[in-house]
ZADREN-246423 format. One record per residue: x, y, z of N, C-alpha, C in turn; residue number from 0. Coordinates in nm, 2 decimals. Example, Ala and Ser with C-alpha at 12.3 -4.5 7.8 and 13.67 -1.06 7.14 Angstrom:
2
<gutor><n_xx>1.32</n_xx><n_yy>-0.57</n_yy><n_zz>0.78</n_zz><ca_xx>1.23</ca_xx><ca_yy>-0.45</ca_yy><ca_zz>0.78</ca_zz><c_xx>1.32</c_xx><c_yy>-0.33</c_yy><c_zz>0.78</c_zz><nr>0</nr></gutor>
<gutor><n_xx>1.28</n_xx><n_yy>-0.22</n_yy><n_zz>0.71</n_zz><ca_xx>1.37</ca_xx><ca_yy>-0.11</ca_yy><ca_zz>0.71</ca_zz><c_xx>1.29</c_xx><c_yy>0.00</c_yy><c_zz>0.79</c_zz><nr>1</nr></gutor>
END
This chain:
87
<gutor><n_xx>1.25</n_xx><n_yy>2.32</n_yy><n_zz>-3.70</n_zz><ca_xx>1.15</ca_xx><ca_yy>2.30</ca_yy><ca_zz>-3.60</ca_zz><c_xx>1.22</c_xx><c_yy>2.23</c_yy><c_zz>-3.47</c_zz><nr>0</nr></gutor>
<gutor><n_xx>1.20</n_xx><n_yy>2.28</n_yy><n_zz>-3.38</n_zz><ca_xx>1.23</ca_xx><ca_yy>2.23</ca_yy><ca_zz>-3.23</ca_zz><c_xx>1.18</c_xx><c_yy>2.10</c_yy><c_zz>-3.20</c_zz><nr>1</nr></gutor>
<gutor><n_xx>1.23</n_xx><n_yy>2.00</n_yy><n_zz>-3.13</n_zz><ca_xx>1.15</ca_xx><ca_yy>1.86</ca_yy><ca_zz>-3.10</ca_zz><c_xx>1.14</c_xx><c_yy>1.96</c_yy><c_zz>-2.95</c_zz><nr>2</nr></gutor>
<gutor><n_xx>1.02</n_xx><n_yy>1.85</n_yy><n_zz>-2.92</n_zz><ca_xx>0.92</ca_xx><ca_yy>1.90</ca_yy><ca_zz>-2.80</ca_zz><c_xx>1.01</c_xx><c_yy>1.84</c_yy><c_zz>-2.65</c_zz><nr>3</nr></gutor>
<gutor><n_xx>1.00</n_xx><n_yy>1.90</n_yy><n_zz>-2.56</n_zz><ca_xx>1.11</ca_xx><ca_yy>1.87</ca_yy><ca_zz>-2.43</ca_zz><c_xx>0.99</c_xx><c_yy>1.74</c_yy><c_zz>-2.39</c_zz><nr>4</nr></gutor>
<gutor><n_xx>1.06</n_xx><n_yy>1.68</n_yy><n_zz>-2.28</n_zz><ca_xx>1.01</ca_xx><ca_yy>1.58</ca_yy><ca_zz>-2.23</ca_zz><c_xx>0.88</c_xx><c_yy>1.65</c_yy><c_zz>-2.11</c_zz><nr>5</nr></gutor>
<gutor><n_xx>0.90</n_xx><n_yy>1.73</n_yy><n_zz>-2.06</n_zz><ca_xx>0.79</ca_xx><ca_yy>1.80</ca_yy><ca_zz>-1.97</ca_zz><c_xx>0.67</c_xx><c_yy>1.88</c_yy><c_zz>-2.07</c_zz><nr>6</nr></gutor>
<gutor><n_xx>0.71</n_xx><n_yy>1.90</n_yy><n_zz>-2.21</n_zz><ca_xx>0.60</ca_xx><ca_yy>1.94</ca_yy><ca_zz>-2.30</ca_zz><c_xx>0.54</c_xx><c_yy>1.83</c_yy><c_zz>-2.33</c_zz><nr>7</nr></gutor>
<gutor><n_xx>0.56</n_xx><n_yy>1.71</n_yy><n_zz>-2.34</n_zz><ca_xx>0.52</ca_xx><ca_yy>1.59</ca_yy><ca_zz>-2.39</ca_zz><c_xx>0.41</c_xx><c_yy>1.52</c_yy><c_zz>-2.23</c_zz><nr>8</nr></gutor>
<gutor><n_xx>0.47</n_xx><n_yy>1.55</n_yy><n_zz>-2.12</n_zz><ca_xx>0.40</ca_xx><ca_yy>1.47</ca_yy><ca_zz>-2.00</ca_zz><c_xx>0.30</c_xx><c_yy>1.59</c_yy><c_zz>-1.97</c_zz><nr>9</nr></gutor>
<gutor><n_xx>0.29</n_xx><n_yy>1.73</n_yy><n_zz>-2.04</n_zz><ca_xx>0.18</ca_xx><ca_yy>1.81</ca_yy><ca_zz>-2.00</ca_zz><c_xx>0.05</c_xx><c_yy>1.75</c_yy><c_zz>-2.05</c_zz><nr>10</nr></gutor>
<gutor><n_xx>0.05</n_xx><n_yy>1.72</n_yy><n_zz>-2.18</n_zz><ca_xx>-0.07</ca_xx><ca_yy>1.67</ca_yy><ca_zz>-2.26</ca_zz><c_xx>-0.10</c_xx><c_yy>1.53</c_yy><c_zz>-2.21</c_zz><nr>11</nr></gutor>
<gutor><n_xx>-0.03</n_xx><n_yy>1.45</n_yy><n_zz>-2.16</n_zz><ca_xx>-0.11</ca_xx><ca_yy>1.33</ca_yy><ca_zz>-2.10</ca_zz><c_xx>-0.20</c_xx><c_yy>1.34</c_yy><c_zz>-2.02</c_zz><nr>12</nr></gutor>
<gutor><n_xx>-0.24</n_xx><n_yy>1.24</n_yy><n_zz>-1.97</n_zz><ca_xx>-0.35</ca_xx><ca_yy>1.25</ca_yy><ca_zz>-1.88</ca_zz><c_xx>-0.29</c_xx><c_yy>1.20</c_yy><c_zz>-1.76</c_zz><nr>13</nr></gutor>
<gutor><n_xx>-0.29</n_xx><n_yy>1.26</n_yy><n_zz>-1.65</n_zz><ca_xx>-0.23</ca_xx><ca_yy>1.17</ca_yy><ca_zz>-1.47</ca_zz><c_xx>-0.36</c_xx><c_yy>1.06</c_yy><c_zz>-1.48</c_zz><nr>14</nr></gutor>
<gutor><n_xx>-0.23</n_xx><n_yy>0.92</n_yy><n_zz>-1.43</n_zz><ca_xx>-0.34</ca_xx><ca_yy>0.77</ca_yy><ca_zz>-1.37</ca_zz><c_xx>-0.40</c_xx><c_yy>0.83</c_yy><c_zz>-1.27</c_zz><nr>15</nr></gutor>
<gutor><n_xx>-0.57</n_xx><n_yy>0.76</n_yy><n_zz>-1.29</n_zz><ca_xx>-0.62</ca_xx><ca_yy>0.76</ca_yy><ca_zz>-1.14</ca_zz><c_xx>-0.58</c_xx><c_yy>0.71</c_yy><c_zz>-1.05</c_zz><nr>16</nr></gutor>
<gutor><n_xx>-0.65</n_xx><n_yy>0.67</n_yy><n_zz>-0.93</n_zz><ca_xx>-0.62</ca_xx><ca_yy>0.60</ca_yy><ca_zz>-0.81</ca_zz><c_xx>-0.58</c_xx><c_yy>0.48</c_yy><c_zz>-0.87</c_zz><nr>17</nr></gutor>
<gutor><n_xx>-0.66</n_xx><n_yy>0.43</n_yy><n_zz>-0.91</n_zz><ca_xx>-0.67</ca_xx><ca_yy>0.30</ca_yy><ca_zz>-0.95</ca_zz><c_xx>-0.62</c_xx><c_yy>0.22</c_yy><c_zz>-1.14</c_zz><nr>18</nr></gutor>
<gutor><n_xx>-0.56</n_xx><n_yy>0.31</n_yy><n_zz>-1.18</n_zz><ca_xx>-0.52</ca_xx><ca_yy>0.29</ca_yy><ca_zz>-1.30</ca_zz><c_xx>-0.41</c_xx><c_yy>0.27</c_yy><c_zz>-1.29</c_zz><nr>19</nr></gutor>
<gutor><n_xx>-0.30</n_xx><n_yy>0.17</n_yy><n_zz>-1.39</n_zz><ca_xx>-0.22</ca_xx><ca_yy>0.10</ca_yy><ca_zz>-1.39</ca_zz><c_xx>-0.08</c_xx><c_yy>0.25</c_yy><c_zz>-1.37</c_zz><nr>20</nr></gutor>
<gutor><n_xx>0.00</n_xx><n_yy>0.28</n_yy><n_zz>-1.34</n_zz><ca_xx>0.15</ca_xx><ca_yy>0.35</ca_yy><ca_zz>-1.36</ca_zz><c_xx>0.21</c_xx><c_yy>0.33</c_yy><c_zz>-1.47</c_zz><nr>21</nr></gutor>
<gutor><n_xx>0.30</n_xx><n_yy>0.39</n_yy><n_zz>-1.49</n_zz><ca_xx>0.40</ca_xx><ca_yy>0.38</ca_yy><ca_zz>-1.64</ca_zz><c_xx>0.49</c_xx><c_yy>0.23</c_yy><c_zz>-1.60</c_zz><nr>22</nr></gutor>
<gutor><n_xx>0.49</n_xx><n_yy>0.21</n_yy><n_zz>-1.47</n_zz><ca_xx>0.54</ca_xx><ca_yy>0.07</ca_yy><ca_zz>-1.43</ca_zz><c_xx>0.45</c_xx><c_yy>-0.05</c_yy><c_zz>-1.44</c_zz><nr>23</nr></gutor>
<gutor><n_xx>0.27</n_xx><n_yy>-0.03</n_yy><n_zz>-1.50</n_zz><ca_xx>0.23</ca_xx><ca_yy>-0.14</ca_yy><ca_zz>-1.46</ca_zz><c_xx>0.21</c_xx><c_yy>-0.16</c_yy><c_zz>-1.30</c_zz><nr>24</nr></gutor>
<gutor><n_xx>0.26</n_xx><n_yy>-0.05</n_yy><n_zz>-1.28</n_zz><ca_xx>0.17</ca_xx><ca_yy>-0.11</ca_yy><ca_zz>-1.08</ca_zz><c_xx>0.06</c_xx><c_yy>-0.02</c_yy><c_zz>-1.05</c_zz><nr>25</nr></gutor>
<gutor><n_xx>-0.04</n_xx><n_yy>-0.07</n_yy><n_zz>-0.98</n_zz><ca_xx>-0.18</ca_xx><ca_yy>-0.01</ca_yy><ca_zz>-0.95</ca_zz><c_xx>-0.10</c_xx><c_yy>0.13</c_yy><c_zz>-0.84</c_zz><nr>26</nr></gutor>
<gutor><n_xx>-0.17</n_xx><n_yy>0.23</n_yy><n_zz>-0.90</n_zz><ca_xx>-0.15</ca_xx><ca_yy>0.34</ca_yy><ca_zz>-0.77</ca_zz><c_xx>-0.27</c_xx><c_yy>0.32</c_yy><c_zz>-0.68</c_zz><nr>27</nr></gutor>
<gutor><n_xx>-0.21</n_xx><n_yy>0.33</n_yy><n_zz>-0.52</n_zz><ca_xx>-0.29</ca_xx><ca_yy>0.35</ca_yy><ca_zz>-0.42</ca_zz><c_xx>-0.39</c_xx><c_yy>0.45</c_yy><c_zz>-0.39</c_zz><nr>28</nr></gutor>
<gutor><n_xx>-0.49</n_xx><n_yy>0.43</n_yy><n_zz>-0.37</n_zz><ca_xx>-0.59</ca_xx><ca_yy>0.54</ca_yy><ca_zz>-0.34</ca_zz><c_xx>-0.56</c_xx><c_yy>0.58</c_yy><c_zz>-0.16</c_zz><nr>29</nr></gutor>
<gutor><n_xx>-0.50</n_xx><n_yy>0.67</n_yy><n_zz>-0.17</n_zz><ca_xx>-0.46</ca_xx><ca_yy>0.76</ca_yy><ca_zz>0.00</ca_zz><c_xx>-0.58</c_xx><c_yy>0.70</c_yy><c_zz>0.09</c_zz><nr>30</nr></gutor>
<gutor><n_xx>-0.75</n_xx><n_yy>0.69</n_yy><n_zz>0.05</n_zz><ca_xx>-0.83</ca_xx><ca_yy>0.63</ca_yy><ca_zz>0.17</ca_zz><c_xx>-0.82</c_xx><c_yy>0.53</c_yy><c_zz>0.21</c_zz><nr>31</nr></gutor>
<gutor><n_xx>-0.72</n_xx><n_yy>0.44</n_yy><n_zz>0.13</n_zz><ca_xx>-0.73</ca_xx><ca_yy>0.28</ca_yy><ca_zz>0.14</ca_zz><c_xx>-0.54</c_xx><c_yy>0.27</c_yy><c_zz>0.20</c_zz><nr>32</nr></gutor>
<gutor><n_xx>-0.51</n_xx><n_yy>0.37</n_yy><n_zz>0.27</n_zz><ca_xx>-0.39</ca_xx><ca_yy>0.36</ca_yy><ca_zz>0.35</ca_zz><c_xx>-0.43</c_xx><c_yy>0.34</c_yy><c_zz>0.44</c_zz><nr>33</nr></gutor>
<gutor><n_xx>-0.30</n_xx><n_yy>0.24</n_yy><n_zz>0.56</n_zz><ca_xx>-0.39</ca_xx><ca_yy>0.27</ca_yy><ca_zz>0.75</ca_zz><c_xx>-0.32</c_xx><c_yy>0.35</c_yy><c_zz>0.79</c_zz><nr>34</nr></gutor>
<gutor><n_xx>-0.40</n_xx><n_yy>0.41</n_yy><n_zz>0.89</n_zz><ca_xx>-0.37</ca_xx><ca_yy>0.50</ca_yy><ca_zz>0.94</ca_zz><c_xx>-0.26</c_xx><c_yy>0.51</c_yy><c_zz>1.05</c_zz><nr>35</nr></gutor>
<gutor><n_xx>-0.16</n_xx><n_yy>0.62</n_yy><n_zz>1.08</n_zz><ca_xx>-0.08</ca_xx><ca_yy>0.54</ca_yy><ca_zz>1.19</ca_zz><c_xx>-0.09</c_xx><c_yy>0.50</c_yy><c_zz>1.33</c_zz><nr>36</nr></gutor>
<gutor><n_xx>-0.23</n_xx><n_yy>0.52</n_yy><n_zz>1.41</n_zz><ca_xx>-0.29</ca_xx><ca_yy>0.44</ca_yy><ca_zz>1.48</ca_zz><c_xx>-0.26</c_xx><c_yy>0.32</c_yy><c_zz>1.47</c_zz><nr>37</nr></gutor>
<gutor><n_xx>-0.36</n_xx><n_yy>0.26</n_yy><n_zz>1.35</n_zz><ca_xx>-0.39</ca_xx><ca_yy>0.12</ca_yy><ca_zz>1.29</ca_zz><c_xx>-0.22</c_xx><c_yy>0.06</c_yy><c_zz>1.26</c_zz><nr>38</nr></gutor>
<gutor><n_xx>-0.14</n_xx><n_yy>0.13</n_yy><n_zz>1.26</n_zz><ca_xx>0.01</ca_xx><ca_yy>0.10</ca_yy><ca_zz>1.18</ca_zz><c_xx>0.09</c_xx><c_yy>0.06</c_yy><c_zz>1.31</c_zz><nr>39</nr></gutor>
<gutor><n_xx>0.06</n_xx><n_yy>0.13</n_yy><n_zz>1.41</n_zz><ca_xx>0.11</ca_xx><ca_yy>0.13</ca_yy><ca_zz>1.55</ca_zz><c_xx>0.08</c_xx><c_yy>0.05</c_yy><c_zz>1.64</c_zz><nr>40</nr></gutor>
<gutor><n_xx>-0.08</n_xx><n_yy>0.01</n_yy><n_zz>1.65</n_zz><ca_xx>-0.12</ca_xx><ca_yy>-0.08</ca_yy><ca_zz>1.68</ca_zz><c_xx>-0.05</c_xx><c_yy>-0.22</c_yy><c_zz>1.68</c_zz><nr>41</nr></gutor>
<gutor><n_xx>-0.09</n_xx><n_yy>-0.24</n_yy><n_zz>1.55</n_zz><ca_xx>-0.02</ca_xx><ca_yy>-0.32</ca_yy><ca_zz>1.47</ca_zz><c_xx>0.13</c_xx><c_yy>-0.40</c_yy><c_zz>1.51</c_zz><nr>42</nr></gutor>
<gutor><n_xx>0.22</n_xx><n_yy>-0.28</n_yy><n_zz>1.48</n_zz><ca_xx>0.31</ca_xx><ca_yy>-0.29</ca_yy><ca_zz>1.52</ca_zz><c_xx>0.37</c_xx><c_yy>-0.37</c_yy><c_zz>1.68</c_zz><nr>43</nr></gutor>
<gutor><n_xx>0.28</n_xx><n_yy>-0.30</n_yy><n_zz>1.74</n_zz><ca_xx>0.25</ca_xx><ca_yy>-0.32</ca_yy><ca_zz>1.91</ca_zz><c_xx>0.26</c_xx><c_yy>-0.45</c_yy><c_zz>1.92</c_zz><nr>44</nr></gutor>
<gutor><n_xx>0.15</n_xx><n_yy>-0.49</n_yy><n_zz>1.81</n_zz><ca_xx>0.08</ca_xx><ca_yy>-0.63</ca_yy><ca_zz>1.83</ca_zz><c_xx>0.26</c_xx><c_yy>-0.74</c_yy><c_zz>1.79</c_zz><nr>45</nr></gutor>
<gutor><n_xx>0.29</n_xx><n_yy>-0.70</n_yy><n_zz>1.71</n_zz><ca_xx>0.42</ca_xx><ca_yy>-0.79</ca_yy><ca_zz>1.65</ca_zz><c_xx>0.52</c_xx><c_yy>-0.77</c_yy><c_zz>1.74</c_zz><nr>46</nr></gutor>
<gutor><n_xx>0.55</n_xx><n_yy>-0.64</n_yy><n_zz>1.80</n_zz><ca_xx>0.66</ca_xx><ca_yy>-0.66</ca_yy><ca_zz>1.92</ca_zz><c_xx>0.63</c_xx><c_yy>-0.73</c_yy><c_zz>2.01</c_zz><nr>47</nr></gutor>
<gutor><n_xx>0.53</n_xx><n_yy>-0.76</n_yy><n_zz>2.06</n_zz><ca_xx>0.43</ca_xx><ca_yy>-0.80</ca_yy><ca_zz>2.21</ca_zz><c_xx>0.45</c_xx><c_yy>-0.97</c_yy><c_zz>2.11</c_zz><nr>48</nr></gutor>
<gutor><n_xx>0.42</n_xx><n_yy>-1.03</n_yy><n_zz>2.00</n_zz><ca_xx>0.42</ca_xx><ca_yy>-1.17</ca_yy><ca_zz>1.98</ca_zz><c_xx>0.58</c_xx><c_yy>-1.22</c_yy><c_zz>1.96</c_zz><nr>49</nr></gutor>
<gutor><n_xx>0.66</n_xx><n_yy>-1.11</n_yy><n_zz>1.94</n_zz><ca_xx>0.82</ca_xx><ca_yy>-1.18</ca_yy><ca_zz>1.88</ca_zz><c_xx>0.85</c_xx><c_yy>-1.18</c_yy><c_zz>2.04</c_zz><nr>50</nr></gutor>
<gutor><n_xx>0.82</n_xx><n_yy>-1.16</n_yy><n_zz>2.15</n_zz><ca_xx>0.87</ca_xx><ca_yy>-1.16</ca_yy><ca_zz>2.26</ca_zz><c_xx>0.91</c_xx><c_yy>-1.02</c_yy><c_zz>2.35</c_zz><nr>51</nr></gutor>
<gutor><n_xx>0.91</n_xx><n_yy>-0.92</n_yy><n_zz>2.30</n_zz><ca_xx>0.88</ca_xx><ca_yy>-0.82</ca_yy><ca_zz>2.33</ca_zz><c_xx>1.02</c_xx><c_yy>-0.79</c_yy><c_zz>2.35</c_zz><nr>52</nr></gutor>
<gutor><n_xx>1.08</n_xx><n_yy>-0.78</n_yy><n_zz>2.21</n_zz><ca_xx>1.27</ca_xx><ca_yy>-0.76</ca_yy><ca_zz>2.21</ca_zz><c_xx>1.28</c_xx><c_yy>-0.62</c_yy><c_zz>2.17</c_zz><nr>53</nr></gutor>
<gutor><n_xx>1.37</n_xx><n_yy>-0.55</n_yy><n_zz>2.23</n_zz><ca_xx>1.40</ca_xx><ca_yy>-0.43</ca_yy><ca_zz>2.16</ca_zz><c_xx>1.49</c_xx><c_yy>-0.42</c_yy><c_zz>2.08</c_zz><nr>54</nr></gutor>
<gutor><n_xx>1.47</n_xx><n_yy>-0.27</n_yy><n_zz>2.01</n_zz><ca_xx>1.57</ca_xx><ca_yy>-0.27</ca_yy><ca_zz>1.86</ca_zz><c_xx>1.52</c_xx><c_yy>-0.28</c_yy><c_zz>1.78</c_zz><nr>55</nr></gutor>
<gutor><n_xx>1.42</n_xx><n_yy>-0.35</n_yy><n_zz>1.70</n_zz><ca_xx>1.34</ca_xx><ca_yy>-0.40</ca_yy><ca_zz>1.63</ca_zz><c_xx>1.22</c_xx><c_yy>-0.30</c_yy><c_zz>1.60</c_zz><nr>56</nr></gutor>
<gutor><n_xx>1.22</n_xx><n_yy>-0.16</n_yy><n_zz>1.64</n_zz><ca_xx>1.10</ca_xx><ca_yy>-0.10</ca_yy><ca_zz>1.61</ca_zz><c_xx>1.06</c_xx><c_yy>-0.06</c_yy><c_zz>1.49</c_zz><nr>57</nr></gutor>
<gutor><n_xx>1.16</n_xx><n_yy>-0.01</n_yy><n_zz>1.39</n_zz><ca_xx>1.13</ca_xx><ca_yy>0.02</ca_yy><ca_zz>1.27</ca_zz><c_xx>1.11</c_xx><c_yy>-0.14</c_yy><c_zz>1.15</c_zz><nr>58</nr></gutor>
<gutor><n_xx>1.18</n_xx><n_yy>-0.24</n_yy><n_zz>1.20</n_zz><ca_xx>1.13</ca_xx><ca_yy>-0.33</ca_yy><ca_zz>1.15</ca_zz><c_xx>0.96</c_xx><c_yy>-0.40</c_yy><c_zz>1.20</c_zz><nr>59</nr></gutor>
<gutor><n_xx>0.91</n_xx><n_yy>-0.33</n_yy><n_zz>1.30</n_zz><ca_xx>0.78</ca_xx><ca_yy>-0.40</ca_yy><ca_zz>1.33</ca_zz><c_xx>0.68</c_xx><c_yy>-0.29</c_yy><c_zz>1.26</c_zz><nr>60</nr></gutor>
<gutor><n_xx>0.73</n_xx><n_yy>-0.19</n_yy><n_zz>1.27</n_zz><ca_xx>0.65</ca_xx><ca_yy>-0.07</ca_yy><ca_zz>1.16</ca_zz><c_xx>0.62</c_xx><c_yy>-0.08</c_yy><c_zz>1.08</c_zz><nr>61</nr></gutor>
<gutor><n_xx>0.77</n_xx><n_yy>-0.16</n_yy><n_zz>0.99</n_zz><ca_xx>0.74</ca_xx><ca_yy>-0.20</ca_yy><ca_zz>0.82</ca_zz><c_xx>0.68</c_xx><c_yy>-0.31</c_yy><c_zz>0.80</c_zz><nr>62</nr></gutor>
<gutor><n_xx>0.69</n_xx><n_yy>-0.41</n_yy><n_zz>0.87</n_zz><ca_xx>0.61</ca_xx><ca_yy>-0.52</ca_yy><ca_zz>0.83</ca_zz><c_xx>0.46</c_xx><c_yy>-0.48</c_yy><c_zz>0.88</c_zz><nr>63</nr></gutor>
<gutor><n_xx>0.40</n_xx><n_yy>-0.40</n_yy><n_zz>1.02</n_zz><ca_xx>0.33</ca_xx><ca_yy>-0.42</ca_yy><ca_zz>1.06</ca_zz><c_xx>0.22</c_xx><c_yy>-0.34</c_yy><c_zz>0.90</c_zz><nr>64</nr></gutor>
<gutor><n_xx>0.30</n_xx><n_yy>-0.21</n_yy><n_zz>0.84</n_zz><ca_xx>0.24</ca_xx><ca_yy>-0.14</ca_yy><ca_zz>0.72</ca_zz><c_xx>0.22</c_xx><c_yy>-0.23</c_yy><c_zz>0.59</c_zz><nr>65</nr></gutor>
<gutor><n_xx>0.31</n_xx><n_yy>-0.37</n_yy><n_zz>0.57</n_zz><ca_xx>0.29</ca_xx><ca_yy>-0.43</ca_yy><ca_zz>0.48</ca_zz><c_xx>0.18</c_xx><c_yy>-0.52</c_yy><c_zz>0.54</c_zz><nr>66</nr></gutor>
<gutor><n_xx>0.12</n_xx><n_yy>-0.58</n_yy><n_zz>0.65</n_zz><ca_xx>0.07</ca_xx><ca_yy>-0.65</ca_yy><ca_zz>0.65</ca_zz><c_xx>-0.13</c_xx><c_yy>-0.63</c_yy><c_zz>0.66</c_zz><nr>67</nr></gutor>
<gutor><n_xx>-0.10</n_xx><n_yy>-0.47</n_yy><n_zz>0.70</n_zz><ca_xx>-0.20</ca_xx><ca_yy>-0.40</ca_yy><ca_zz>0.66</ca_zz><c_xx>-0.25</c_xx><c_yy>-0.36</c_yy><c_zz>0.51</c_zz><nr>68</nr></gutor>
<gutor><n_xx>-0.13</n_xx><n_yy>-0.34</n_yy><n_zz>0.46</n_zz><ca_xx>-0.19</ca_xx><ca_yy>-0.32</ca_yy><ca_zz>0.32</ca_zz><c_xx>-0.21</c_xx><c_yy>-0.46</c_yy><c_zz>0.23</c_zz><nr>69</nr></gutor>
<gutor><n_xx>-0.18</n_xx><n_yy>-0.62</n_yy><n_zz>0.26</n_zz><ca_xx>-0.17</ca_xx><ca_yy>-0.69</ca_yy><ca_zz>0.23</ca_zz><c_xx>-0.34</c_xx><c_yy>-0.69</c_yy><c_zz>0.22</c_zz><nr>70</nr></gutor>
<gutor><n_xx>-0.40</n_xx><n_yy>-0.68</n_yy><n_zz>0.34</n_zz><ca_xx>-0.50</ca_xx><ca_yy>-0.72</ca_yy><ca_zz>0.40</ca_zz><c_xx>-0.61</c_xx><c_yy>-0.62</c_yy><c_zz>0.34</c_zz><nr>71</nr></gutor>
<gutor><n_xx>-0.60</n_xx><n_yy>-0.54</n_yy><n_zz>0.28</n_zz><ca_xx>-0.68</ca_xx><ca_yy>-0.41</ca_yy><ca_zz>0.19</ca_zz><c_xx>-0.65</c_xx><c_yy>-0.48</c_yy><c_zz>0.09</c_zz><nr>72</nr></gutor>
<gutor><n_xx>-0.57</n_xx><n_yy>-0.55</n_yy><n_zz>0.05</n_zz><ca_xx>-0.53</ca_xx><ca_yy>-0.53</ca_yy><ca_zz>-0.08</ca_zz><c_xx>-0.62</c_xx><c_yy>-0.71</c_yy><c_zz>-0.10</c_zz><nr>73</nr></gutor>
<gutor><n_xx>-0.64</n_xx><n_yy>-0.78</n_yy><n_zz>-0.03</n_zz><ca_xx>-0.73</ca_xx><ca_yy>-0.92</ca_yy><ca_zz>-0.02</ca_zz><c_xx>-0.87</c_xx><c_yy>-0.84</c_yy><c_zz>-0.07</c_zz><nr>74</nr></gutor>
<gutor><n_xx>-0.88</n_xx><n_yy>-0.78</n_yy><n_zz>0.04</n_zz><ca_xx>-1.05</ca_xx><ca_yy>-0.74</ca_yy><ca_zz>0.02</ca_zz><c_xx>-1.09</c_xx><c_yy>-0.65</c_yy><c_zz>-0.09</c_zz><nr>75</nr></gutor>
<gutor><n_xx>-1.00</n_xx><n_yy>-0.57</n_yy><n_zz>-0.11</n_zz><ca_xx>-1.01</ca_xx><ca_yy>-0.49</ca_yy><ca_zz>-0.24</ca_zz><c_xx>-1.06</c_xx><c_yy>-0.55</c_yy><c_zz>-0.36</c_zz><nr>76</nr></gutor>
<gutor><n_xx>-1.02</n_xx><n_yy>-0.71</n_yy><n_zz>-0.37</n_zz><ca_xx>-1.00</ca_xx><ca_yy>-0.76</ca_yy><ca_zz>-0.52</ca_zz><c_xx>-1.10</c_xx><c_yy>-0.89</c_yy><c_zz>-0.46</c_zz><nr>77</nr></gutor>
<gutor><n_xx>-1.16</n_xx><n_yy>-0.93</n_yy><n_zz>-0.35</n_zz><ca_xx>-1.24</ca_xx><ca_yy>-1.05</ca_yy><ca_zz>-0.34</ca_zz><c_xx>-1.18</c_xx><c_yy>-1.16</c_yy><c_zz>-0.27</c_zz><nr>78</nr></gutor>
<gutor><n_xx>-1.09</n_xx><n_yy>-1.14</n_yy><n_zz>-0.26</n_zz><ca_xx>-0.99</ca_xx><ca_yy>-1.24</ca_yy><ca_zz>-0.20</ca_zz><c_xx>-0.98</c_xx><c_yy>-1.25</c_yy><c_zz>-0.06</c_zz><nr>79</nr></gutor>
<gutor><n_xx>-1.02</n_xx><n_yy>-1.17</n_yy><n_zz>0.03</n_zz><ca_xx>-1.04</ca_xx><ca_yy>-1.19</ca_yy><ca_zz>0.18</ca_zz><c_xx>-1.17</c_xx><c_yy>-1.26</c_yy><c_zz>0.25</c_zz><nr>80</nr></gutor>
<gutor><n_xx>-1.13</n_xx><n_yy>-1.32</n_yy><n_zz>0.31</n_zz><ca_xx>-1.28</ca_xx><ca_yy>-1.38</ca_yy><ca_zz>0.37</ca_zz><c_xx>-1.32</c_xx><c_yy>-1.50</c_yy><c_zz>0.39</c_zz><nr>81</nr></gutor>
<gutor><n_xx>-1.37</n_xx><n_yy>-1.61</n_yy><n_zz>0.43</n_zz><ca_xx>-1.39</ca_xx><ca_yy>-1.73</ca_yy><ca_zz>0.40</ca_zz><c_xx>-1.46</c_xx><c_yy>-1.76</c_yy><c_zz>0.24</c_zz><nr>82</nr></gutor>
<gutor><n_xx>-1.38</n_xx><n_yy>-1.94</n_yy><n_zz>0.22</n_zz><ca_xx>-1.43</ca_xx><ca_yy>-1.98</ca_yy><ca_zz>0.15</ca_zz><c_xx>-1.62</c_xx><c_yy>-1.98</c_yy><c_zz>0.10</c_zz><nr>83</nr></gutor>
<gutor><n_xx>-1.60</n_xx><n_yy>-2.01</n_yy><n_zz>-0.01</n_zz><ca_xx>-1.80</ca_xx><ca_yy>-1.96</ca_yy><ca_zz>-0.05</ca_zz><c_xx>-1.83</c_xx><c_yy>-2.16</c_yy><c_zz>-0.02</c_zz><nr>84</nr></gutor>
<gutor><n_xx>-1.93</n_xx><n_yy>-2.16</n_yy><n_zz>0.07</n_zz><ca_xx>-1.94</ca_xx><ca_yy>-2.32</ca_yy><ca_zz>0.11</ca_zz><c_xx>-2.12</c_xx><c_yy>-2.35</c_yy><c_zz>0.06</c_zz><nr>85</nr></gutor>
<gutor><n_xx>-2.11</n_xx><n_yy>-2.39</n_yy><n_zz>-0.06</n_zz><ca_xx>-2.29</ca_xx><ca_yy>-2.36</ca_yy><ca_zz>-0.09</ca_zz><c_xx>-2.31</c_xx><c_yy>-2.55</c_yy><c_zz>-0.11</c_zz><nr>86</nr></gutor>
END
């Protein structure tokens, strides 16, 4: 009897949803809850224009500007954005 190949074995699983854990343990992203690169560019804009408006630096204002976006989905996603509850 043949053992089963590794691609015959990942046919029968089931693909994670958006939101279900990876083979790593990390949440996959749902594509709607990406920004857009407007919102990414913007962004970006916004971080060159506050470090002093230095060049060179563009792909590093891109990636942070994408992490700080998704930082910020990723607060409100789970309850964590927003002011404190003051009752």
């Amino acid at each position: 009897m043949k053992p089963q190949s590794a691609q015959a074995k990942t046919k029968s699983q089931k693909p994670a949803g958006p939101t279900q854990p990876s083979a790593t343990g990390e949440l996959k992203q749902d594509p709607s809850e990406l920004a857009s690169p407007q919102e990414v560019a913007g962004r970006a804009y916004a971080n060159y224009l506050n470090q002093g408006s230095q060049h060179g630096h563009d792909v590093d204002d891109w990636l942070a500007a994408e992490a700080q976006l998704q930082e910020e989905r990723n607060l409100i996603r789970v309850g964590g954005g927003g002011f404190p509850n003051r009752s």
